[in-house]
PDB file of N, CA, C and O in Angstrom:
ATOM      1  N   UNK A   1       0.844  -1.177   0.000  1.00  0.00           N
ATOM      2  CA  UNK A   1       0.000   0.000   0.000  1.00  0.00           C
ATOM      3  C   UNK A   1       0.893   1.246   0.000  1.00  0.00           C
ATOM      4  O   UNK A   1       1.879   1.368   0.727  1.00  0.00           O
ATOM      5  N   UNK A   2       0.498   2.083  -0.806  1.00  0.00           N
ATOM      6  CA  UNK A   2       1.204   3.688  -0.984  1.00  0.00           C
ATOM      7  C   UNK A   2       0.634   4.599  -0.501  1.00  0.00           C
ATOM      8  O   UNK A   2      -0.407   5.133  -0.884  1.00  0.00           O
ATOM      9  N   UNK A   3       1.399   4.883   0.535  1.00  0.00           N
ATOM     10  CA  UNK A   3       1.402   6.319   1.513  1.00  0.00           C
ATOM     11  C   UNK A   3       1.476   7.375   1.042  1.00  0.00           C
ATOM     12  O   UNK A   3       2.239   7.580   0.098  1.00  0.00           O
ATOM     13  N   UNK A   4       0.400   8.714   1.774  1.00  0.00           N
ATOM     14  CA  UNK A   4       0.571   9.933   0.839  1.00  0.00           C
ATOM     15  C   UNK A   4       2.460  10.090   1.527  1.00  0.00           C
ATOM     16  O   UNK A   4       3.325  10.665   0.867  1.00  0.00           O
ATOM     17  N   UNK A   5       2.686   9.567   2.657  1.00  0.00           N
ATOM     18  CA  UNK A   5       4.071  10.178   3.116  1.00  0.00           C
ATOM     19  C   UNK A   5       5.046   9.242   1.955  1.00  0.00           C
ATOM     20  O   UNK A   5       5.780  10.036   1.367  1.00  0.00           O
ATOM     21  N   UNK A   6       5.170   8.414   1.671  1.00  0.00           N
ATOM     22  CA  UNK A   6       6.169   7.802   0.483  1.00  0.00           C
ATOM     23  C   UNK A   6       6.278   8.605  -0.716  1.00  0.00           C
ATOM     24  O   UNK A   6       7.285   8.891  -1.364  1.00  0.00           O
ATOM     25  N   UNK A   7       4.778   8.994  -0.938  1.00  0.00           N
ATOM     26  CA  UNK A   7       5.198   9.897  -2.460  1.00  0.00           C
ATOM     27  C   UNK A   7       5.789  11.142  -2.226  1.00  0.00           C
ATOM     28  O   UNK A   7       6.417  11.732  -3.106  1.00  0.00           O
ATOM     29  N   UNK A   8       5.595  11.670  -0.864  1.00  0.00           N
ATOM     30  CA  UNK A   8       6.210  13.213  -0.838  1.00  0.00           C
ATOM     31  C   UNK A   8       7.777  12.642  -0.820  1.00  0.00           C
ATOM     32  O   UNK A   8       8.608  13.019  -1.646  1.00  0.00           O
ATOM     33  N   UNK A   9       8.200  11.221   0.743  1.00  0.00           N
ATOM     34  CA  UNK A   9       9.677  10.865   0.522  1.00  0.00           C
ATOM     35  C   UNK A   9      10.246  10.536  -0.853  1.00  0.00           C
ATOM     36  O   UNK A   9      11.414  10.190  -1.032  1.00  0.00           O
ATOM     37  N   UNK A  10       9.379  10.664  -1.759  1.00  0.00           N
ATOM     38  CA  UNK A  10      10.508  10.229  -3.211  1.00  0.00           C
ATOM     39  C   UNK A  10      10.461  11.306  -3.887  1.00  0.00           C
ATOM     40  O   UNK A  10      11.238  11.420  -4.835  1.00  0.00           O
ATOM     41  N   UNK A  11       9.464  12.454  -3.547  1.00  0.00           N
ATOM     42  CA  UNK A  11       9.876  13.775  -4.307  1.00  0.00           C
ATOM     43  C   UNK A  11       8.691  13.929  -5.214  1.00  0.00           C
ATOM     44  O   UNK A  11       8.582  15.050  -5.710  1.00  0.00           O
ATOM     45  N   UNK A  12       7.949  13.205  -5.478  1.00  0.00           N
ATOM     46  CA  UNK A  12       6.666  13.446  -6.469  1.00  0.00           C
ATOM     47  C   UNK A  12       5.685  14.149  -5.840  1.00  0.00           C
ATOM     48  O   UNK A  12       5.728  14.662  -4.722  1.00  0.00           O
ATOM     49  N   UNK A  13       4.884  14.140  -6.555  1.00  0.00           N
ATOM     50  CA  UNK A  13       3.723  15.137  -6.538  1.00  0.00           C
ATOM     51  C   UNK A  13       2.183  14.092  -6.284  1.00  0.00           C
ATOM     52  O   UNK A  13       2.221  12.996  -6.842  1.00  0.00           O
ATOM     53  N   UNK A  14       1.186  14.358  -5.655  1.00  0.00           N
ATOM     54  CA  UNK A  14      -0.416  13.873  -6.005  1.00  0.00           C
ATOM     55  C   UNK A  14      -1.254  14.814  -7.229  1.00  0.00           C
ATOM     56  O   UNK A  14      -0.980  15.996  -7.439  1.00  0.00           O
ATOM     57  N   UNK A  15      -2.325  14.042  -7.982  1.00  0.00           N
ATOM     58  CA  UNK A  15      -2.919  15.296  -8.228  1.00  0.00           C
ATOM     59  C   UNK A  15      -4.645  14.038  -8.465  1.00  0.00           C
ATOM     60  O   UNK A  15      -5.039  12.898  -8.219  1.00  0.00           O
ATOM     61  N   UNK A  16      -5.056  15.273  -9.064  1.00  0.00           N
ATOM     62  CA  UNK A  16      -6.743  14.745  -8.713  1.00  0.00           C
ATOM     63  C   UNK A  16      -7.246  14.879 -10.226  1.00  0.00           C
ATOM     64  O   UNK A  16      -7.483  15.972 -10.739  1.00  0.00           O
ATOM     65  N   UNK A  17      -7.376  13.727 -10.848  1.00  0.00           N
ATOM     66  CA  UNK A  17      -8.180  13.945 -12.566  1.00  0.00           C
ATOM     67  C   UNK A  17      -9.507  13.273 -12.358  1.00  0.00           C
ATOM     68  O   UNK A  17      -9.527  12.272 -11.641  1.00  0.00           O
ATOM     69  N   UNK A  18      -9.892  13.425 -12.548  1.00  0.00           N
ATOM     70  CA  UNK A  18     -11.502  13.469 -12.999  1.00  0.00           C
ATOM     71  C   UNK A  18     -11.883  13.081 -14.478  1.00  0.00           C
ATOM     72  O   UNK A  18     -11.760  13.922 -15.369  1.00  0.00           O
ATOM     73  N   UNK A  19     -12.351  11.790 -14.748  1.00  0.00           N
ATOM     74  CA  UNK A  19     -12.250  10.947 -15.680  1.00  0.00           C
ATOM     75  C   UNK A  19     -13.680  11.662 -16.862  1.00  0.00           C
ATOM     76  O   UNK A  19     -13.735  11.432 -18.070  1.00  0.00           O
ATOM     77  N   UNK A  20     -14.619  12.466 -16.123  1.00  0.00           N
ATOM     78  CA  UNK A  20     -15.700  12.831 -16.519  1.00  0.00           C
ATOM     79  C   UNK A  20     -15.363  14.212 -17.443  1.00  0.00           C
ATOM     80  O   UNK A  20     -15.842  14.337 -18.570  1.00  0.00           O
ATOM     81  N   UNK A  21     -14.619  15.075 -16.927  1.00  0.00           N
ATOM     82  CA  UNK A  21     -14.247  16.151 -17.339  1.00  0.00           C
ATOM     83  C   UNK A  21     -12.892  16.331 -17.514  1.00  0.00           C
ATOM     84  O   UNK A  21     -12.571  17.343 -18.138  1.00  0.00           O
ATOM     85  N   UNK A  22     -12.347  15.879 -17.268  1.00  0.00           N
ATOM     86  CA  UNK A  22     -10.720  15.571 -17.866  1.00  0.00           C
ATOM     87  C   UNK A  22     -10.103  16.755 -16.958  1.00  0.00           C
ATOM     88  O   UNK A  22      -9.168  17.323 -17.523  1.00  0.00           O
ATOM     89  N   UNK A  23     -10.485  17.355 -15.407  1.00  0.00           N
ATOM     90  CA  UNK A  23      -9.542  18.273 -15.140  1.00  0.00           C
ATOM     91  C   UNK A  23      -8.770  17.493 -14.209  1.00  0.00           C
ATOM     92  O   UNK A  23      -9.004  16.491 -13.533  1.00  0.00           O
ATOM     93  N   UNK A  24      -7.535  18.440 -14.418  1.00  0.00           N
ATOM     94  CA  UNK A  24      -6.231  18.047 -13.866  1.00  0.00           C
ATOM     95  C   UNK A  24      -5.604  18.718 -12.775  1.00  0.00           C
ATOM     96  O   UNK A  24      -4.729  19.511 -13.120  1.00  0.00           O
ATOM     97  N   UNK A  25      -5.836  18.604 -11.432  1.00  0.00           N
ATOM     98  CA  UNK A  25      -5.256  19.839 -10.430  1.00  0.00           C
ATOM     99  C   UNK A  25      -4.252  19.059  -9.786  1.00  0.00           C
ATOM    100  O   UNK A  25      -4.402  17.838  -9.791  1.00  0.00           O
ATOM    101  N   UNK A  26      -2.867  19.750  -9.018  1.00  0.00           N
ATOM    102  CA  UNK A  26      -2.604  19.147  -8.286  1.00  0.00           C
ATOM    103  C   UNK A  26      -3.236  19.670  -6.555  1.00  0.00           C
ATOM    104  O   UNK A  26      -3.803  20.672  -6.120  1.00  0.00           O
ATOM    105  N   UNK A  27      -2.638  18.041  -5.820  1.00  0.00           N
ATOM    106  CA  UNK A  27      -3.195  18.172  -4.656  1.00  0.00           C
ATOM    107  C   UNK A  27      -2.156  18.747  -3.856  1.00  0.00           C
ATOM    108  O   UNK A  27      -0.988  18.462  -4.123  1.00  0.00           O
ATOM    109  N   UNK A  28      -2.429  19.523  -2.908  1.00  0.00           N
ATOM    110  CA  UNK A  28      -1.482  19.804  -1.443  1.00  0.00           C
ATOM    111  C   UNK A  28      -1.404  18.817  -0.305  1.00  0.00           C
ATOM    112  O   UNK A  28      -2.150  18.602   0.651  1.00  0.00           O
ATOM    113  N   UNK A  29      -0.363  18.329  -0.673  1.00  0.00           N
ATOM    114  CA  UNK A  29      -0.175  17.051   0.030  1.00  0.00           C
ATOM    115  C   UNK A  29      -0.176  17.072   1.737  1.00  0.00           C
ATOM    116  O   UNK A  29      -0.587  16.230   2.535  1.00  0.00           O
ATOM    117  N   UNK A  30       0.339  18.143   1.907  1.00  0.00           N
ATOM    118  CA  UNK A  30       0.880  19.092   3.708  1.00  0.00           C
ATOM    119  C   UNK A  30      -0.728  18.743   3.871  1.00  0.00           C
ATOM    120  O   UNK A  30      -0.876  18.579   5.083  1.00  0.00           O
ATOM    121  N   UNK A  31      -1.923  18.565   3.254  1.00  0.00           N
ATOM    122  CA  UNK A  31      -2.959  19.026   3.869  1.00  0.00           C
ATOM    123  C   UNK A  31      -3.950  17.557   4.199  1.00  0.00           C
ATOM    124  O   UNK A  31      -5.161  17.459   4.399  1.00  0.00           O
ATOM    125  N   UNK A  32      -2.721  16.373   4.148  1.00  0.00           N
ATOM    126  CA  UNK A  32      -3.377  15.089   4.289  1.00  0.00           C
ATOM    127  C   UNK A  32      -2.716  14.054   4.777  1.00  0.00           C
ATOM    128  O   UNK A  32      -1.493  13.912   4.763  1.00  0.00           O
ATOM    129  N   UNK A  33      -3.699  13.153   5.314  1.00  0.00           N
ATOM    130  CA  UNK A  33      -3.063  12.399   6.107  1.00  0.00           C
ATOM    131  C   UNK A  33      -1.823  11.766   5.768  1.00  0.00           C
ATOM    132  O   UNK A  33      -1.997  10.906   4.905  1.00  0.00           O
ATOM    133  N   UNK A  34      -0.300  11.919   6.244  1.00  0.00           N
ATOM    134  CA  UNK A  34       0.310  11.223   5.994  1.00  0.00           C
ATOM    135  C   UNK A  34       0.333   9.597   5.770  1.00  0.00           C
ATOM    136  O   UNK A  34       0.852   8.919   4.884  1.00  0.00           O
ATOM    137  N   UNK A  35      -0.266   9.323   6.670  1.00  0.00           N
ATOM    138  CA  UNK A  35      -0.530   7.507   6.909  1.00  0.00           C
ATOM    139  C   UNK A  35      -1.711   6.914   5.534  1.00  0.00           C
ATOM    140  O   UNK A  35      -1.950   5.737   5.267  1.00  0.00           O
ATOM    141  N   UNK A  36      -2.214   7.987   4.934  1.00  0.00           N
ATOM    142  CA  UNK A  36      -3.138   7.848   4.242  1.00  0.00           C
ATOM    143  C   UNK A  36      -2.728   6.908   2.887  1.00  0.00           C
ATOM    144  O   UNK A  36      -1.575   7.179   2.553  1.00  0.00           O
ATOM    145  N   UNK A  37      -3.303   5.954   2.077  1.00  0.00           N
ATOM    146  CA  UNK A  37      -3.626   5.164   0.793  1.00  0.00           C
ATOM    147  C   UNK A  37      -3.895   6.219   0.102  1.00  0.00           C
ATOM    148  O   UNK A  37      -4.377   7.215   0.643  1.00  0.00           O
ATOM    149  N   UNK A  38      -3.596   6.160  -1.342  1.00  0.00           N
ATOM    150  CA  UNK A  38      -4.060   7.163  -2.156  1.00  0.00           C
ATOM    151  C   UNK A  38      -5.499   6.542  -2.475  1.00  0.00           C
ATOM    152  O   UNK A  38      -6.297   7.311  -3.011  1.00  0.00           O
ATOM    153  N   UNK A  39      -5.946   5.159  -2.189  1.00  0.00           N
ATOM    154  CA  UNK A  39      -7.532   4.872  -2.614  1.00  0.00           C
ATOM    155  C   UNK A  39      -8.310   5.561  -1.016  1.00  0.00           C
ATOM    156  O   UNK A  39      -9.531   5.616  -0.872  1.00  0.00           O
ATOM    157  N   UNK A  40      -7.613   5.886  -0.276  1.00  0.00           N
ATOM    158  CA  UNK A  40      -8.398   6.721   1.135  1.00  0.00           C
ATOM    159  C   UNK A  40      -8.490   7.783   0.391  1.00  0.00           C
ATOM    160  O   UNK A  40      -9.627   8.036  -0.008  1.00  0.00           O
ATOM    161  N   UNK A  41      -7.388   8.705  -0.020  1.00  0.00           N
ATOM    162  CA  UNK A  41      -7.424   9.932  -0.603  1.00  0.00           C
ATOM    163  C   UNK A  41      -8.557  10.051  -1.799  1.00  0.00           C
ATOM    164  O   UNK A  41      -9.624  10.619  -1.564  1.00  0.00           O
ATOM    165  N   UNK A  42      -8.422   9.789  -2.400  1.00  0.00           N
ATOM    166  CA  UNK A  42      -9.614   9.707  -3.274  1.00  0.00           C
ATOM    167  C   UNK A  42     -10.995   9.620  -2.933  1.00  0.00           C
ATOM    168  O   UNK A  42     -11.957  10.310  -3.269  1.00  0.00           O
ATOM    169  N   UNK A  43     -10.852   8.301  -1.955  1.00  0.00           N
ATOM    170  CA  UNK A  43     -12.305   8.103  -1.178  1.00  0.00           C
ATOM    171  C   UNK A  43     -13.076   9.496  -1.007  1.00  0.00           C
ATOM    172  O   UNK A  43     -14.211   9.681  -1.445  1.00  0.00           O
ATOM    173  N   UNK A  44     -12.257  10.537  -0.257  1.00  0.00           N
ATOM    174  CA  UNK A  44     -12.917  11.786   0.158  1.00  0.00           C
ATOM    175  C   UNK A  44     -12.955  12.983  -0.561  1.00  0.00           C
ATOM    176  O   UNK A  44     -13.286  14.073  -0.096  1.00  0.00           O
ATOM    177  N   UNK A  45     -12.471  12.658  -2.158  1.00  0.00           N
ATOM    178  CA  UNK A  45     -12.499  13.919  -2.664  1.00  0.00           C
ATOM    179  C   UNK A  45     -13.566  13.600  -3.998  1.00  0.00           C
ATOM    180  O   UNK A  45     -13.987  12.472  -4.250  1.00  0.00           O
ATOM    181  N   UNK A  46     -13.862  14.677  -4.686  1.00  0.00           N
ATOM    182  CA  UNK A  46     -14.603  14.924  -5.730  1.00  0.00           C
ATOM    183  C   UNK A  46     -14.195  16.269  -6.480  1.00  0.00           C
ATOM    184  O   UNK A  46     -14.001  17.430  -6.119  1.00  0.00           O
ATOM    185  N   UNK A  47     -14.153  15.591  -7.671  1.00  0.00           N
ATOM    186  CA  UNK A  47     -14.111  17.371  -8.962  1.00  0.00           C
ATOM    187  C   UNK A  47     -14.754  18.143  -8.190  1.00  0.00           C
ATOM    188  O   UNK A  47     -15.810  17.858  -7.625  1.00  0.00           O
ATOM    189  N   UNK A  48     -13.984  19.466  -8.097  1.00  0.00           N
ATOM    190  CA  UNK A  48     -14.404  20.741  -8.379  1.00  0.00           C
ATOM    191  C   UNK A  48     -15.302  21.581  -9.132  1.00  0.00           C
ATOM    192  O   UNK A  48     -16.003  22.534  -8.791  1.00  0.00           O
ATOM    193  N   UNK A  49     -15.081  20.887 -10.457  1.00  0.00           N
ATOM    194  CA  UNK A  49     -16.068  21.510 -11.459  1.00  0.00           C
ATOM    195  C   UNK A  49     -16.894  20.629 -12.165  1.00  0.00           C
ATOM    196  O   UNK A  49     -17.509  21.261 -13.023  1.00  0.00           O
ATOM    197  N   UNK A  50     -17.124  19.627 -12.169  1.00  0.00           N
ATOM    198  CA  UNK A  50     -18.467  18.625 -12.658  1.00  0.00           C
ATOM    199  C   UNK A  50     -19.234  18.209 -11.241  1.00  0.00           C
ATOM    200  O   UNK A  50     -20.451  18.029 -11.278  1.00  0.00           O
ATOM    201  N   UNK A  51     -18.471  18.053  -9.933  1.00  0.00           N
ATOM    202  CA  UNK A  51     -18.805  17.409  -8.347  1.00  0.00           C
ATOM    203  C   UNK A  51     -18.866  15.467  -9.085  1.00  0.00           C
ATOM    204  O   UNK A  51     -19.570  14.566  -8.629  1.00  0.00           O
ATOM    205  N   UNK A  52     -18.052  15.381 -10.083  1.00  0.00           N
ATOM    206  CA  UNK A  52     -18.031  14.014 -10.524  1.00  0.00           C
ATOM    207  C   UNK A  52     -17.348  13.403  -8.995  1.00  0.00           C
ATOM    208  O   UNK A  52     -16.372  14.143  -8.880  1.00  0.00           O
ATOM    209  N   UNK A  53     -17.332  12.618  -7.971  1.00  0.00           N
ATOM    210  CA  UNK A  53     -17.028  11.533  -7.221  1.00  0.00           C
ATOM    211  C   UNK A  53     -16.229  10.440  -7.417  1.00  0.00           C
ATOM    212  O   UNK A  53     -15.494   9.994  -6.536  1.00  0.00           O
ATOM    213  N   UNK A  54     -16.342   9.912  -8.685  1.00  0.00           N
ATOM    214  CA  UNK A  54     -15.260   9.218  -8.452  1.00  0.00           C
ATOM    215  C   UNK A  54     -14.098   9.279  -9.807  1.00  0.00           C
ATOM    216  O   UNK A  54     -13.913   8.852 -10.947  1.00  0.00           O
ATOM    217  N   UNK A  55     -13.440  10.228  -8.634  1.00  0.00           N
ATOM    218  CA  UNK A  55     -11.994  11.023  -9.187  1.00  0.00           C
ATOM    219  C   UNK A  55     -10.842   9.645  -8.605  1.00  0.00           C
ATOM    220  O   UNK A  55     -10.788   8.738  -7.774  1.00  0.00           O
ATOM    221  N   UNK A  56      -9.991  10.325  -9.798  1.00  0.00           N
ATOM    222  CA  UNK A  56      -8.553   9.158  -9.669  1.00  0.00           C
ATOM    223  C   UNK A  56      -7.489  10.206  -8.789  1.00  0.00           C
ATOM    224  O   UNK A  56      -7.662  11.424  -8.767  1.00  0.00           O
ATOM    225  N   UNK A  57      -6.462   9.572  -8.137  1.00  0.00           N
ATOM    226  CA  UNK A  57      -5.409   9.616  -7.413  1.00  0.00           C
ATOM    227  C   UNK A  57      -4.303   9.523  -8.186  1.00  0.00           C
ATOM    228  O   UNK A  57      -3.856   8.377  -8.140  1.00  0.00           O
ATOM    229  N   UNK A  58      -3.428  10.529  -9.147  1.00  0.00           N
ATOM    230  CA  UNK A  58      -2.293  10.100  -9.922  1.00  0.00           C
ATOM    231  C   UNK A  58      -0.800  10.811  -8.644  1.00  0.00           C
ATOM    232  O   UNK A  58      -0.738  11.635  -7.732  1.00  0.00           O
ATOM    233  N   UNK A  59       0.190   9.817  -9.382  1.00  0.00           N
ATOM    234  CA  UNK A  59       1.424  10.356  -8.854  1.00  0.00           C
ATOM    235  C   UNK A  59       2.016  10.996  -9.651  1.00  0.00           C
ATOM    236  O   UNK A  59       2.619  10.203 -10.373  1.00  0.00           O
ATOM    237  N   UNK A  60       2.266  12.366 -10.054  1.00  0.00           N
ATOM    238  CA  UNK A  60       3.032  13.173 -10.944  1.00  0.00           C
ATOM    239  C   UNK A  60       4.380  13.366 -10.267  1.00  0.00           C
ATOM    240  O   UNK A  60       4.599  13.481  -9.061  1.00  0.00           O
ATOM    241  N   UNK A  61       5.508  13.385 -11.595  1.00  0.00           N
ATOM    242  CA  UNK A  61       6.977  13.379 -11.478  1.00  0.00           C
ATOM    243  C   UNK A  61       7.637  13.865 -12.748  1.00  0.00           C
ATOM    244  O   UNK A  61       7.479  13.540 -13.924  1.00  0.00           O
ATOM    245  N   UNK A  62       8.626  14.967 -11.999  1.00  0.00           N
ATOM    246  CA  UNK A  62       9.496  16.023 -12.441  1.00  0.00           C
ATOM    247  C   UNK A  62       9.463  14.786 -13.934  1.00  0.00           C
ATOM    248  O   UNK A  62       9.444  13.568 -13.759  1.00  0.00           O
ATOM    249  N   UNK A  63       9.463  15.623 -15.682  1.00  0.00           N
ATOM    250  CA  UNK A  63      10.130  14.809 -16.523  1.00  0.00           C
ATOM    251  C   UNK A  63      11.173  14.789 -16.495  1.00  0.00           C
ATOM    252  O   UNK A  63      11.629  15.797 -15.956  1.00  0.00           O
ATOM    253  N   UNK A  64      12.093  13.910 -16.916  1.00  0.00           N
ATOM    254  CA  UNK A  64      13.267  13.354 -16.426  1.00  0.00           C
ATOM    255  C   UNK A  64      14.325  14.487 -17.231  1.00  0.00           C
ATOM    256  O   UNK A  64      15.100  15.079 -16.479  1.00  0.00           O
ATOM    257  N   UNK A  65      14.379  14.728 -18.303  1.00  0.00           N
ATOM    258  CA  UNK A  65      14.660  15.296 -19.343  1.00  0.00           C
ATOM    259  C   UNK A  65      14.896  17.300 -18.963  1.00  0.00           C
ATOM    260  O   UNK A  65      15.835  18.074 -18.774  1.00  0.00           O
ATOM    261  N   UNK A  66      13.607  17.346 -19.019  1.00  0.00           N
ATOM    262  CA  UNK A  66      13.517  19.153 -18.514  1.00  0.00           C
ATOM    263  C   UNK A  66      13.371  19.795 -17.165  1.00  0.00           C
ATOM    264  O   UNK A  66      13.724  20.938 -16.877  1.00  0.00           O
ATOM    265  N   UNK A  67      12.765  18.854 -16.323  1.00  0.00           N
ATOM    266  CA  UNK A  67      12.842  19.100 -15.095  1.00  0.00           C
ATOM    267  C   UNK A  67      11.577  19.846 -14.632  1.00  0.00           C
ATOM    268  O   UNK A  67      11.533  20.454 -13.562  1.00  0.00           O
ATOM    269  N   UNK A  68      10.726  19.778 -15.350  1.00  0.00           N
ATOM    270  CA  UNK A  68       9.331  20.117 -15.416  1.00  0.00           C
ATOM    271  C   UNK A  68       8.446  19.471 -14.801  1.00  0.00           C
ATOM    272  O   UNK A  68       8.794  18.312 -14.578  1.00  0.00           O
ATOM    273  N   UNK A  69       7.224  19.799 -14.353  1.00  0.00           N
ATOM    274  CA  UNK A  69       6.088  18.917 -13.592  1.00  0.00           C
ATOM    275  C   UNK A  69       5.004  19.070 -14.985  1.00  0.00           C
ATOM    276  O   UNK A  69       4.815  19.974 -15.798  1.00  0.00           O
ATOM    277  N   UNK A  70       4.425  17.710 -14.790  1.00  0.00           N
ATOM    278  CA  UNK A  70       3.720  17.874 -16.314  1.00  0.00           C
ATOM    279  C   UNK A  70       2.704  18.943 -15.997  1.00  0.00           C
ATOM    280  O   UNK A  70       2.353  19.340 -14.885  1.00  0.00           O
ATOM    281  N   UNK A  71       2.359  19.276 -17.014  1.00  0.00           N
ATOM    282  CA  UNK A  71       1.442  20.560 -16.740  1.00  0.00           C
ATOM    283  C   UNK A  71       1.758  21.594 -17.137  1.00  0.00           C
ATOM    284  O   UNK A  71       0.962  22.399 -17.621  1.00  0.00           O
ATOM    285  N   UNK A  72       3.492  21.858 -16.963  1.00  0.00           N
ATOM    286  CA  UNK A  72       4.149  23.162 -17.278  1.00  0.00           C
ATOM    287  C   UNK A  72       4.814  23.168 -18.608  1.00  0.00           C
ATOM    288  O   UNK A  72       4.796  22.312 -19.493  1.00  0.00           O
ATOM    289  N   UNK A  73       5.421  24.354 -18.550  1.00  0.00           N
ATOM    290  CA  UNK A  73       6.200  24.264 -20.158  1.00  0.00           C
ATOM    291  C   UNK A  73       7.066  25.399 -19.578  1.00  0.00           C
ATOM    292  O   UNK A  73       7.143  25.997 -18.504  1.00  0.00           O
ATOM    293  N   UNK A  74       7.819  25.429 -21.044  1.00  0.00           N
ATOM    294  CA  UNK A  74       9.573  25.784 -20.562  1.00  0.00           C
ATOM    295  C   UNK A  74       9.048  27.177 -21.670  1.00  0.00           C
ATOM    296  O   UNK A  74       9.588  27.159 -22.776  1.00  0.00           O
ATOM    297  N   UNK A  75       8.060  28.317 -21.401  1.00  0.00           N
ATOM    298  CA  UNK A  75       7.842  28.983 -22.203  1.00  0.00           C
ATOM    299  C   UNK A  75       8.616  30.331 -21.835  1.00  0.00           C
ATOM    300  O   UNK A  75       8.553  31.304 -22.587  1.00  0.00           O
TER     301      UNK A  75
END
């Protein structure tokens, strides 16, 4: 089982997509249970902008290459 505290110890990121509306936020990790499963984490959240429920739990990580968090660009 994967701890929200393992993904912060390896340096990645959480974020929250929503399979209904395709948005992509990341999460603030400081603001959850460390001891927590990312299927707990999920359990309690829902989109923002559809209130779709059952949202996914991704682990986002720097690309290896640019050093970027996906999402961003080197503009």
């Amino acid at each position: 089982m994967i701890t929200v505290s393992d993904i912060r110890d390896e340096g990645a990121r959480l974020a929250i997509c929503c399979p209904n509306c395709a948005r992509l936020r990341y999460l603030n990790a400081d603001r959850l249970d460390p001891a927590a499963s990312l299927e707990q984490v999920a359990a309690g959240l829902k989109c923002s902008r559809c209130l779709e429920p059952d949202v996914e739990i991704r682990v986002m990580r720097r690309d290896v290459l640019t050093g970027y968090w996906p999402a961003e660009s080197a503009r």
